[in-house]
C-alpha positions as CSV (number, residue, x, y, z in Angstrom):
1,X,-166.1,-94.7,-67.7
2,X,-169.2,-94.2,-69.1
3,X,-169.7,-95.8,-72.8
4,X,-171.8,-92.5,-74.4
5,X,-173.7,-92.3,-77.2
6,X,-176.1,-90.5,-79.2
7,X,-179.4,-91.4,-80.6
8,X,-181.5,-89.0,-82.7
9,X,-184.8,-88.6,-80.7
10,X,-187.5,-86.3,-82.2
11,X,-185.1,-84.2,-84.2
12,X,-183.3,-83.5,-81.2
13,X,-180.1,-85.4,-79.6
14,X,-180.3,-87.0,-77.0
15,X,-177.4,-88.5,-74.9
16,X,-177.7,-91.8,-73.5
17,X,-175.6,-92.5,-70.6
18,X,-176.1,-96.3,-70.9
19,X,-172.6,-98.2,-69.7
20,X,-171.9,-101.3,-71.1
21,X,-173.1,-104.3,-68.6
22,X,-169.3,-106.3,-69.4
23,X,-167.4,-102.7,-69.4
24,X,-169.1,-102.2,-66.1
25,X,-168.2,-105.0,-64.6
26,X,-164.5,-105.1,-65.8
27,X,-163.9,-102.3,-63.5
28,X,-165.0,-103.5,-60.2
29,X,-163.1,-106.1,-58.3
30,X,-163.4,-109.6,-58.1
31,X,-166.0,-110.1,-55.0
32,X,-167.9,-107.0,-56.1
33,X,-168.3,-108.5,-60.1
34,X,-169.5,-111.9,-58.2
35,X,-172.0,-110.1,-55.9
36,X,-173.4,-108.0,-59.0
37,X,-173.6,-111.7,-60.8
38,X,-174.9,-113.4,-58.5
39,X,-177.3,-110.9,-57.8
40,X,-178.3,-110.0,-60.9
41,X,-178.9,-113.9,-62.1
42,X,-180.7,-114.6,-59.0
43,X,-183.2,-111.9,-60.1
44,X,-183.3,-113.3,-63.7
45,X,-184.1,-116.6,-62.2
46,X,-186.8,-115.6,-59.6
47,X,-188.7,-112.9,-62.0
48,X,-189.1,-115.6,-64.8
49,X,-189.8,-118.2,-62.1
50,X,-192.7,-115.8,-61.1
51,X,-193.2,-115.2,-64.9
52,X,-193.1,-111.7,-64.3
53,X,-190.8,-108.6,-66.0
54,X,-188.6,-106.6,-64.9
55,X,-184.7,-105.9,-64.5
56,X,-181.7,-104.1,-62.5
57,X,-180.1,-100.7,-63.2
58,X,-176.4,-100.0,-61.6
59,X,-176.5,-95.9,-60.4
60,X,-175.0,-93.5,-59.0
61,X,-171.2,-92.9,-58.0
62,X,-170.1,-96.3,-58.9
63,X,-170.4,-95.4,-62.7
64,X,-169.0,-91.3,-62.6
65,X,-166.6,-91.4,-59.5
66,X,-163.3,-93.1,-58.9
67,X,-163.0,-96.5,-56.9
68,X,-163.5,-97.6,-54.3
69,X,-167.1,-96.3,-53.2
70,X,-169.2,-96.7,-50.2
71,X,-171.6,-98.9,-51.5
72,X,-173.7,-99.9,-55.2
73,X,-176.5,-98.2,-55.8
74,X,-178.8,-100.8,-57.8
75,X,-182.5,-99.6,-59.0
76,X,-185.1,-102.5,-59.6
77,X,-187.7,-102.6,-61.4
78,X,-190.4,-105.0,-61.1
79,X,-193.2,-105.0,-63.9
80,X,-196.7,-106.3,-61.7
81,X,-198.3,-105.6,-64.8
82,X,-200.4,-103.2,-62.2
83,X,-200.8,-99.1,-62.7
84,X,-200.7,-96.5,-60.3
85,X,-204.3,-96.6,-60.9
86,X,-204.6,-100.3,-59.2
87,X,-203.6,-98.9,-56.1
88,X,-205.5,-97.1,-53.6
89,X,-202.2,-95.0,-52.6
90,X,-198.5,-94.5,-53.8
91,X,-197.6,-95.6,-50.5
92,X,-199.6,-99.8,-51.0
93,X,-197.6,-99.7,-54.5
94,X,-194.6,-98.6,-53.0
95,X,-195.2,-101.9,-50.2
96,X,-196.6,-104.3,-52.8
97,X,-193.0,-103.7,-54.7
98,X,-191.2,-103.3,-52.0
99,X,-192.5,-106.7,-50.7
100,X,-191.5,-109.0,-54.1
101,X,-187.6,-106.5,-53.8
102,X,-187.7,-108.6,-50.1
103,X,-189.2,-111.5,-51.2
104,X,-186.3,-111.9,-53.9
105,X,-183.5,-110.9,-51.8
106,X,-184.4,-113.5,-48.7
107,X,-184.4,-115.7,-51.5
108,X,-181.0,-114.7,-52.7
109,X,-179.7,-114.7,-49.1
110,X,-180.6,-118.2,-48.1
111,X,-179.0,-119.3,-51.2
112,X,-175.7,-117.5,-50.8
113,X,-175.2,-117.9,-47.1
114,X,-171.8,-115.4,-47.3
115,X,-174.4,-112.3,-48.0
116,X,-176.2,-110.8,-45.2
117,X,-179.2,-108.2,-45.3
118,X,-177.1,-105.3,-43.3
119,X,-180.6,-103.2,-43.5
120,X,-183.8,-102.2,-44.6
121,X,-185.9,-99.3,-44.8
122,X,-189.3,-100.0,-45.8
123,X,-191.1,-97.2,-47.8
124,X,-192.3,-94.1,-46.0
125,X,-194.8,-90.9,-46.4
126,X,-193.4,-87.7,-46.2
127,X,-194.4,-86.6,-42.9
128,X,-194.6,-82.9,-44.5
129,X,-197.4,-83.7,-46.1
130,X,-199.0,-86.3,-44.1
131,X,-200.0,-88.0,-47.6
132,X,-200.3,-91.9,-48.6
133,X,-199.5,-90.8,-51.8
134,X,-196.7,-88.5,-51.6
135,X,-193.4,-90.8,-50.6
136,X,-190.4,-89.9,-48.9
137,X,-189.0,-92.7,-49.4
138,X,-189.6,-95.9,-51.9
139,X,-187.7,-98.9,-49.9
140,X,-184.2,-100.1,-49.8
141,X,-182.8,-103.0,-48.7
142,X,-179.0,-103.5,-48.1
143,X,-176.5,-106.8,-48.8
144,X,-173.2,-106.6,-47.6
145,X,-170.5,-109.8,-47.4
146,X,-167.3,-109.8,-46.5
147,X,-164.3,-108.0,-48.4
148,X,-166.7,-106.8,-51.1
149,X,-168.9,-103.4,-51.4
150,X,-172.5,-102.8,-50.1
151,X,-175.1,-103.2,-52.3
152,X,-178.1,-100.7,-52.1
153,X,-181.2,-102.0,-53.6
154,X,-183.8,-99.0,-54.4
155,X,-187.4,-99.9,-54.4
156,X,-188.7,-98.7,-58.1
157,X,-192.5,-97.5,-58.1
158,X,-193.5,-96.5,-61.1
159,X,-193.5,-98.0,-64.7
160,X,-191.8,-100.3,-66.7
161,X,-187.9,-101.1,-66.8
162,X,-187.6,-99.4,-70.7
163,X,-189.2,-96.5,-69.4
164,X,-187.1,-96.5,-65.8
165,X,-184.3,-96.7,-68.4
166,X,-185.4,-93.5,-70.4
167,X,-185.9,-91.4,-67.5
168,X,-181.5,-92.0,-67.0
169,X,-180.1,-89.1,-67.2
170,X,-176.6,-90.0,-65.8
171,X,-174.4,-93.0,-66.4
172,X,-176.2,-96.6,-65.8
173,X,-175.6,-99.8,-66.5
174,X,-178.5,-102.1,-66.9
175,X,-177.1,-105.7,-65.3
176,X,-180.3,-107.5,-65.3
177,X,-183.6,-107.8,-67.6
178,X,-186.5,-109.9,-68.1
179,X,-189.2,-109.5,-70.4
């Protein structure tokens, strides 16, 4: 499914996995390319509305495996304009993203009253290391509706959405950007 390319990077090729957002969408059903839509201009709307950056990566199985799957794996990225250095600990990054990821999907759930939050796991330290800034976990938050597949939203600490996109090793499809 996967659109690849290459682009010449340093002397060396690299592969970029990136799927097309329209050639992504033309393979789903019909609720699942309204969910993605929805969801994706609801972000779009609420990031600019915040005047802030950002965007949504599809991952994972949807793009490599064959349908139908278990749920959407959908990374976002939300650009605070804030470093790692900002923050006293991974985990108070991981929260302060995690808590606009919740802000923006209550939001998108009281518009849309046919999508539910099924679940969500806030971010968590790895209890191995009893560390605030080693994460086991960066946040998720789940959507489901009726006849159509789950949506996972993944919490994204760390940079910016270009270079969330460069670190893509695998198929992706990037369904949502603001900048």
């Amino acid at each position: 499914m996967a659109d690849i390319s290459a682009k010449e990077t340093g002397g060396a090729l690299k592969t970029t996995p990136e799927v097309d957002r329209g050639v992504f969408l033309s393979k789903l059903n019909e609720s699942d390319q309204d969910n993605i839509t929805t969801l994706a201009t609801a972000f779009e709307r609420k990031m600019k509305k915040k005047q802030q950056r950002g965007g949504m990566i599809v991952v994972g199985g949807i793009l490599e495996k064959p349908l139908p799957r278990k749920d959407i794996d959908i990374r976002v990225v939300v650009e605070t304009g804030k470093t790692r250095n900002d923050y006293e600990t991974r985990i108070a990054q991981a929260m302060d993203r995690f808590n606009i990821l919740e802000e923006i999907t209550s939001q998108l759930v009281s518009d849309n009253p046919d999508l539910k939050i099924a679940a969500r796991m806030e971010p968590a330290i790895d209890e191995e290391y009893q560390s605030p800034s080693i994460l086991k976990h960066e946040g998720t938050i789940r959507i489901e509706r009726v006849g159509a597949t789950p949506i996972e939203l993944l919490n994204t600490v760390g940079g910016t959405l270009e270079e969330e996109i460069r670190k893509q090793e695998r198929p992706f499809a990037v369904i949502a950007r603001v900048s």
